[in-house]
C-alpha positions as CSV (number, residue, x, y, z in Angstrom):
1,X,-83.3,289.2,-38.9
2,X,-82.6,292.8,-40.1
3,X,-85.4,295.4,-40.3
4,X,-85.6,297.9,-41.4
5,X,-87.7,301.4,-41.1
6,X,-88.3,304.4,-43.2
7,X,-85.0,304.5,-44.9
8,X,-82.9,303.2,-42.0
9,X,-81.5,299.7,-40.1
10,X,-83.2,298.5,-36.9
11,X,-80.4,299.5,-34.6
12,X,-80.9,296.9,-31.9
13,X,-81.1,293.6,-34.8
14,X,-77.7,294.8,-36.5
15,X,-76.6,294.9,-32.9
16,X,-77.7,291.7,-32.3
17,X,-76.0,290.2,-35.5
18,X,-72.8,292.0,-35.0
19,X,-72.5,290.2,-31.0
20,X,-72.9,287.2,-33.5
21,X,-69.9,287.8,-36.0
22,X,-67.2,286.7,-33.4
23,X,-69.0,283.8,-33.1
24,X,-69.8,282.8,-36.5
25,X,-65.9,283.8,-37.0
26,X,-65.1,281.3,-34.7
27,X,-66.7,278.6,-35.9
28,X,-65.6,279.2,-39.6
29,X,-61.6,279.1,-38.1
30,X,-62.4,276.0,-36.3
31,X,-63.0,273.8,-39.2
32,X,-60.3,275.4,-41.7
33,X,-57.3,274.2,-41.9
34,X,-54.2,276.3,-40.3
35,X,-50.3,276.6,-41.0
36,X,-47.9,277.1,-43.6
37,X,-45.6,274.1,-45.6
38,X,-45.6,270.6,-45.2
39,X,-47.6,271.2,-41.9
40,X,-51.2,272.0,-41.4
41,X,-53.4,272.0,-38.4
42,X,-57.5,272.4,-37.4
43,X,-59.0,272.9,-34.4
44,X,-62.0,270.7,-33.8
45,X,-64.0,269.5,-31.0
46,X,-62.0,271.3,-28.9
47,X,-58.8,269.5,-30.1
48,X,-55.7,270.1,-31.9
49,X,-55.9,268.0,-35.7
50,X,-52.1,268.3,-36.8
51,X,-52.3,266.6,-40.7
52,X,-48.7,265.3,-41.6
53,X,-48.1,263.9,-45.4
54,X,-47.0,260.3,-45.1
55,X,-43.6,260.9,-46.7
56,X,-40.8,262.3,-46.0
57,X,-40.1,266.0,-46.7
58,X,-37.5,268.0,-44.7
59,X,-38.1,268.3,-41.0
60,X,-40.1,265.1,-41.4
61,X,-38.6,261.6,-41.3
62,X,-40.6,258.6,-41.1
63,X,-37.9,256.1,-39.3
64,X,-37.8,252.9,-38.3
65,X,-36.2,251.1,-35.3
66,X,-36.7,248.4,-32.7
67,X,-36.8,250.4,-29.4
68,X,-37.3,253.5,-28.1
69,X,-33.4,254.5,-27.8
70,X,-32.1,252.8,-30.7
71,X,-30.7,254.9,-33.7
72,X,-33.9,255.2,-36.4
73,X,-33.2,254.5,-39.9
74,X,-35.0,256.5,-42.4
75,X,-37.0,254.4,-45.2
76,X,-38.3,255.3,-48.5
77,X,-42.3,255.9,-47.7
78,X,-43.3,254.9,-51.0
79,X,-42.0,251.2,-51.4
80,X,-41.7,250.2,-47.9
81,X,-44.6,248.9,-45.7
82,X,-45.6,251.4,-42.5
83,X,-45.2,248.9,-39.5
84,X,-45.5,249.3,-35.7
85,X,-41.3,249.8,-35.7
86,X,-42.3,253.1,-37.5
87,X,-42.3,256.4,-36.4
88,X,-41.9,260.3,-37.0
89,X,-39.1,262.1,-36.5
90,X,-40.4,266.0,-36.4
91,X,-37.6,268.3,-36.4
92,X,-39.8,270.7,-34.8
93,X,-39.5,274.8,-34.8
94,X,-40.6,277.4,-32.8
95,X,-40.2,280.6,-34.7
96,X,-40.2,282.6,-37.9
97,X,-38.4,285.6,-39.4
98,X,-40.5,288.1,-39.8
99,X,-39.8,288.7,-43.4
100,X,-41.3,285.4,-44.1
101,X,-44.3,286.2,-42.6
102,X,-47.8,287.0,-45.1
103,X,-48.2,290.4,-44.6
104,X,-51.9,290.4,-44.4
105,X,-51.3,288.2,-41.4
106,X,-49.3,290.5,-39.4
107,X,-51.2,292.6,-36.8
108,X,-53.8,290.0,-36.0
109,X,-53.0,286.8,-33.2
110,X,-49.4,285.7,-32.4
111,X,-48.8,288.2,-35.4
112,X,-49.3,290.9,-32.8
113,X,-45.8,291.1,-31.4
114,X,-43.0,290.4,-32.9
115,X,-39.6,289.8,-30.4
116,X,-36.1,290.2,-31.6
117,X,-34.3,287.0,-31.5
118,X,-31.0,285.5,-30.0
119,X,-29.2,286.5,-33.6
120,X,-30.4,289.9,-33.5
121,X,-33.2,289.7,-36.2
122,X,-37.1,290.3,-36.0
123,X,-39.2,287.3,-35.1
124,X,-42.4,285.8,-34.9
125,X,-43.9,282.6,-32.7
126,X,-44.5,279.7,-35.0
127,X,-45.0,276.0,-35.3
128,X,-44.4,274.8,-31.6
129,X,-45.6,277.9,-30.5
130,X,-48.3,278.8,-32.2
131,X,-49.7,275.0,-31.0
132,X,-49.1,275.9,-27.7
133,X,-50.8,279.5,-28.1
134,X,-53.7,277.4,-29.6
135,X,-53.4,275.0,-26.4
136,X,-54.4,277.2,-24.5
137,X,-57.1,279.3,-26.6
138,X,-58.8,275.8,-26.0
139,X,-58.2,275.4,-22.1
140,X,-55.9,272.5,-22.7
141,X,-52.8,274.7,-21.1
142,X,-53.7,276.7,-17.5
143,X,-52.8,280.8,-18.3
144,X,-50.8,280.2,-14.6
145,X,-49.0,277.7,-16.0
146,X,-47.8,279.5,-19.0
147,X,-46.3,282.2,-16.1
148,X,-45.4,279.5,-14.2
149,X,-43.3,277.9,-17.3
150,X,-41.8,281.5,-18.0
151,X,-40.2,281.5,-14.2
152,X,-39.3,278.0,-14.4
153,X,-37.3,278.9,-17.7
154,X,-35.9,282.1,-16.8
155,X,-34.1,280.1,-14.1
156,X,-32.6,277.3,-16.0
157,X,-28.9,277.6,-15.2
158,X,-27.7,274.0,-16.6
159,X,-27.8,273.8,-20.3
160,X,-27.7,271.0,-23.0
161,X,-25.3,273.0,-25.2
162,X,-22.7,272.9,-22.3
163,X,-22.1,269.6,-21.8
164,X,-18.3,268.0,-22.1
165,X,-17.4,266.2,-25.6
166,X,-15.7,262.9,-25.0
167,X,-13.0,261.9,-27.1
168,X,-12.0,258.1,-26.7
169,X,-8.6,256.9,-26.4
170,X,-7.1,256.6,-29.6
171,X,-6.8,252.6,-30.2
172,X,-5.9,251.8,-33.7
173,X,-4.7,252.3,-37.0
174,X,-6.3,252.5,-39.8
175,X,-5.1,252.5,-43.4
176,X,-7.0,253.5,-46.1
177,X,-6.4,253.2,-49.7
178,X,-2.3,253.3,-48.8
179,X,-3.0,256.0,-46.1
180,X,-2.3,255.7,-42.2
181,X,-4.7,257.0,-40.2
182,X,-5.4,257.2,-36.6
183,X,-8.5,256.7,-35.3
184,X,-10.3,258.0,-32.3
185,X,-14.1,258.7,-31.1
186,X,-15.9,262.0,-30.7
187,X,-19.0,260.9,-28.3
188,X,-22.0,263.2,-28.6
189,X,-24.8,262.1,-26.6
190,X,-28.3,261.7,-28.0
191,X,-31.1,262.8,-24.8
192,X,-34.4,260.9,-24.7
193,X,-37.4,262.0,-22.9
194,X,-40.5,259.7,-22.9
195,X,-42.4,260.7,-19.9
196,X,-45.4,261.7,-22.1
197,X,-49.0,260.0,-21.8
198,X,-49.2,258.6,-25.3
199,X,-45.8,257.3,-26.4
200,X,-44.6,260.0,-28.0
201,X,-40.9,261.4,-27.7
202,X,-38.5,264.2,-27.7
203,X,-35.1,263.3,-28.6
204,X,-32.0,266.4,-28.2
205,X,-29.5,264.9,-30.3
206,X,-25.8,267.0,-29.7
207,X,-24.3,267.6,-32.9
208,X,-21.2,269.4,-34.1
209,X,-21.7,272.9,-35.6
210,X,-20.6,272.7,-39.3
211,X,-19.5,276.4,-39.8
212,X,-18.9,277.2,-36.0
213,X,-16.6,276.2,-33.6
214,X,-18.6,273.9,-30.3
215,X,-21.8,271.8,-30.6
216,X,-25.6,272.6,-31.3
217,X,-28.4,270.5,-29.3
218,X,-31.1,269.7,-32.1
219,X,-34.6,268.9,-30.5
220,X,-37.6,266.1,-32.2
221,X,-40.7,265.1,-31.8
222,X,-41.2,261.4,-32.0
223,X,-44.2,260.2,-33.0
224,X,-44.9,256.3,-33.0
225,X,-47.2,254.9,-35.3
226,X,-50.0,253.9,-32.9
227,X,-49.8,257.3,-31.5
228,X,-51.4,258.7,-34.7
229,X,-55.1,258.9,-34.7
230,X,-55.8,256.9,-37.6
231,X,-52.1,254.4,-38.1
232,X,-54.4,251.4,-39.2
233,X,-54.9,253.9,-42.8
234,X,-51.1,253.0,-43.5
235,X,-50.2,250.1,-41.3
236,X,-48.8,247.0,-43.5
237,X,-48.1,248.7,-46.9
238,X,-46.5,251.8,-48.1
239,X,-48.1,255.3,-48.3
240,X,-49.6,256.6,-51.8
241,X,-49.7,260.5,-53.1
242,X,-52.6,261.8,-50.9
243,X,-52.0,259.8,-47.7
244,X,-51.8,261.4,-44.6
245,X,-51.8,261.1,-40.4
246,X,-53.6,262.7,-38.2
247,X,-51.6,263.5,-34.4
248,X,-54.3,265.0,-31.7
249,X,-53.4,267.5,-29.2
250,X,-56.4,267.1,-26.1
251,X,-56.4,267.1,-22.3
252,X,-54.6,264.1,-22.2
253,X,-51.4,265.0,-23.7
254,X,-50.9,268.5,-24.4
255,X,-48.6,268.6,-21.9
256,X,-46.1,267.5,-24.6
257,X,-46.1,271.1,-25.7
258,X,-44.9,272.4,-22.4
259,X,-42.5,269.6,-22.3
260,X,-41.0,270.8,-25.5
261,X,-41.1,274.1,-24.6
262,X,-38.7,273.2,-21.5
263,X,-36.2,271.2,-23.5
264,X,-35.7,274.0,-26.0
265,X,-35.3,276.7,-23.4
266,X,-32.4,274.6,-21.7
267,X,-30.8,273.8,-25.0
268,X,-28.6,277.1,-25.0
269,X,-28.4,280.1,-24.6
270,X,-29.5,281.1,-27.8
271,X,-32.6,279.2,-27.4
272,X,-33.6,279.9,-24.0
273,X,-33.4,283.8,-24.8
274,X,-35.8,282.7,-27.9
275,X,-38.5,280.7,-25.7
276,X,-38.5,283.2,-22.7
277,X,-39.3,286.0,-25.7
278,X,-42.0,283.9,-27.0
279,X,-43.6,283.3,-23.7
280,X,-43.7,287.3,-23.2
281,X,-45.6,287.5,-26.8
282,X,-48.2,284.8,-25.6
283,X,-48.5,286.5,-22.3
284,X,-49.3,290.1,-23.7
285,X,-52.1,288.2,-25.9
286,X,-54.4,285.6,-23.8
């Protein structure tokens, strides 16, 4: 408690408190919710809580298919039933433009350092990498691992962005409405990593730019059902306004977020100059 003496503050309790203030801080930040959109995140327990909407919204599809390498096909969340052939497709990102940043935030955190990115414009670490930062304010990521994962990227010399289209033999002809066509198949692969610990995936799917010449690798997360914390909330009926699902980030699989930062700093150029940037930022602040 504060004392106080003629006229003036007992120096060595306001010390005291103010050691506390981190601390108290700390624990307020722990239990409030984090993030910006459709995502939000807590840190609890020493965990990760990621709280996704049950309903599709941008960069999150809720998919459905009958294995792990089959093409998912997106349903409507509100009049079909959740089932244990559904799953998440998180078009996950890694950065933001600095102008989109709150202002108050910048200056404090990964808000620290900004980087400029592949495209020439200032940056800031977010989504994938502010988990990741958060992985290992917790002691769920190694600080020699995140220098280790900085060499190991800086290295990559075989990219995803690089690899040959195949066009099929042209077979048959097609007519169409009165129209001859000739028809013939562009084959861009679709990459699928599932050596995670609880059954998640990340998918690179090579796609065609639409207002550039060559291809663009486009990186998910994949997130069954049953890898959620709480799927029986949803499991056999359709979601409702105010339902959501919680994914946990702990010892036992935070290793996904390494594993996603690999994939996106061998899917071009572009992006391995982006993730090597970020890597410096998270460096200069844990």
């Amino acid at each position: 408690m504060i004392g106080w003496e003629n006229g003036h503050k007992d120096d060595q309790s306001a010390s005291s408190v103010e050691k506390q203030i981190p601390i108290l801080r700390s624990i307020i930040r722990s239990s409030a919710y984090h993030g910006r959109g459709m995502i939000r995140y807590r840190i609890r327990n020493a965990e990760i809580e990621i709280v996704i909407p049950a309903v599709n919204n941008g960069k999150l599809r809720f998919k459905k298919r009958e294995n792990r390498c089959a093409f998912g096909q997106t349903f409507s969340t509100r009049t079909e039933p959740f089932d244990e052939q559904t799953y998440l497709e998180w078009q996950i990102g890694y950065d933001i433009l600095a102008k989109d940043v709150e202002p108050s935030k910048i200056g404090s955190g990964l808000y620290s350092h900004s980087f400029v990115g592949s495209n020439g414009k200032e940056k800031y670490p977010y989504e994938l990498s502010e988990l990741y930062y958060r992985a290992i304010q917790l002691g769920l990521i190694a600080k020699q691992h995140v220098t280790r994962l900085l060499d190991e990227i800086s290295d990559y010399r075989e990219l995803i962005d690089e690899r040959e289209i195949r066009i099929e033999e042209m077979k048959t002809a097609i007519n169409i409405n009165g129209i001859l066509f000739e028809e013939s198949c562009i084959r861009l692969p679709t990459l699928f990593m599932s050596q995670t610990s609880d059954g998640t995936q990340i998918e690179v799917a090579i796609k065609q730019q639409q207002y550039a010449s060559g291809v663009q690798p486009m990186i998910y997360f994949c997130i069954p059902l049953d890898s959620f914390r709480n799927p029986s909330d949803l499991l056999g009926r359709p979601s409702r306004r105010g339902d959501e699902l919680i994914y946990v980030i702990n010892n036992g699989n935070a290793r996904n977020l390494t594993r996603l930062m690999e994939v996106f700093g061998m899917a071009s150029k572009r992006h391995q100059h982006d993730i090597i940037e970020i890597i410096k930022v998270i460096l200069k602040i844990i």
